[in-house]
C-alpha positions in Angstrom: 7.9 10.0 5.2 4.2 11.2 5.6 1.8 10.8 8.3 -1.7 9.2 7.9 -4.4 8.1 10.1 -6.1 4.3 10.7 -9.9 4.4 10.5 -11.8 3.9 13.3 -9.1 4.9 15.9 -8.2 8.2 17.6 -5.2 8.3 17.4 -2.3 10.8 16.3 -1.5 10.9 12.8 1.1 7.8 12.4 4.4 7.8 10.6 4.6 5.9 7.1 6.7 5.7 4.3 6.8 4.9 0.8 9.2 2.0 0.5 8.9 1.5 -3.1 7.7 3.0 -6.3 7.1 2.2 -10.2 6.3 5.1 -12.5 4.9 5.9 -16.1 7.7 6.3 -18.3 5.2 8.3 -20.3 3.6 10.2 -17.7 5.7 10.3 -14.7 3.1 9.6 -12.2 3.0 6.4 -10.2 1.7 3.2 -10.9 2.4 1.4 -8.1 3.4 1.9 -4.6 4.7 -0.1 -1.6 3.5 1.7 1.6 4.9 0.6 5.2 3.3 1.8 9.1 5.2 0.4 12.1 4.1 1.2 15.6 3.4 0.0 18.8 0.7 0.8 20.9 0.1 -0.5 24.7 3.0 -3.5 23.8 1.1 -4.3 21.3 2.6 -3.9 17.5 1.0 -3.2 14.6 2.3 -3.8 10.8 0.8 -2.6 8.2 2.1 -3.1 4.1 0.0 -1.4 1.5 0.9 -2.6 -2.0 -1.3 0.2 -3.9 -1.9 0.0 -8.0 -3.6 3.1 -9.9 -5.4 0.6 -11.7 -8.1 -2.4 -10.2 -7.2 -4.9 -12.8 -3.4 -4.7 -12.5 -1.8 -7.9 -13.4 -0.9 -10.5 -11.3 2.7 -10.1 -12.4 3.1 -6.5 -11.4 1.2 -7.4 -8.1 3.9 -10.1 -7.7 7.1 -8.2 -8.5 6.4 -5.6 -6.0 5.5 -8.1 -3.5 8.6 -9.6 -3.8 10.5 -5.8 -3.6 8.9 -5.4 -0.3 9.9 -9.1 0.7 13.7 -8.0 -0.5 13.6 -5.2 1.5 13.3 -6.9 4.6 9.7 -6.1 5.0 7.3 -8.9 6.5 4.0 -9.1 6.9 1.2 -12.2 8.5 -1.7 -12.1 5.3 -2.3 -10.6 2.1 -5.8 -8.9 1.4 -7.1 -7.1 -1.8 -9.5 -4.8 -2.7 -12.5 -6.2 -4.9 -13.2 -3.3 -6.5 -16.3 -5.3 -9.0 -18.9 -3.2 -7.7 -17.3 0.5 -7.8 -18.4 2.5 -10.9 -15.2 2.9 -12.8 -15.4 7.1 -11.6 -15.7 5.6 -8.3 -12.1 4.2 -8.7 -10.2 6.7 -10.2 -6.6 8.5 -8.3 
C-alpha cells in the first residue's frame, strides 16, 4: 500500500496498491505492474487501474495477460487508455 496524489486536485494523498507484479528473472526489477485507487469523494466514486510496463513497446501479449490478472482478481474498470509515447525521446521514457 502507498499513497499517491491525482493531478490537478488538492486533495490528501490517496491510498493505492500494487495488485500485481511481473519481474526480470535476470534483474529482479519489475516489468510490469497492476496499480489499483478506490475512493469516494462527495458520493461520487472514483476507480482507477494502472497497468504500467517499463517499456513503450511492450507487446500486446504481456499487455493482455496482465489485463486479464487484474480482470481475475475481481478488479473492474469502464475504458482502457494508453500512453502514445511516439513523440518522447527515448531518455524521456526511461524508469
Amino acid at each position: 500500500l502507498f499513497e499517491r496524489e491525482l493531478q490537478g486536485f488538492d486533495f490528501q494523498p490517496l491510498p493505492s496498491v500494487i495488485v500485481d507484479a511481473k519481474v526480470s528473472n535476470t534483474t529482479g526489477e519489475y516489468t510490469a505492474l497492476t496499480d489499483y485507487l478506490c475512493f469516494s469523494f462527495f458520493g461520487i466514486d472514483y476507480i482507477e487501474v494502472r497497468f504500467l510496463f517499463r517499456t513503450p513497446n511492450t507487446p500486446s501479449s504481456e499487455i493482455m495477460e496482465m489485463i486479464e490478472r487484474a480482470a481475475a482478481l475481481g478488479l473492474f474498470w469502464q475504458k482502457i487508455e494508453f500512453n502514445n509515447f511516439t513523440a518522447c525521446p527515448p531518455q524521456s521514457i526511461r524508469i
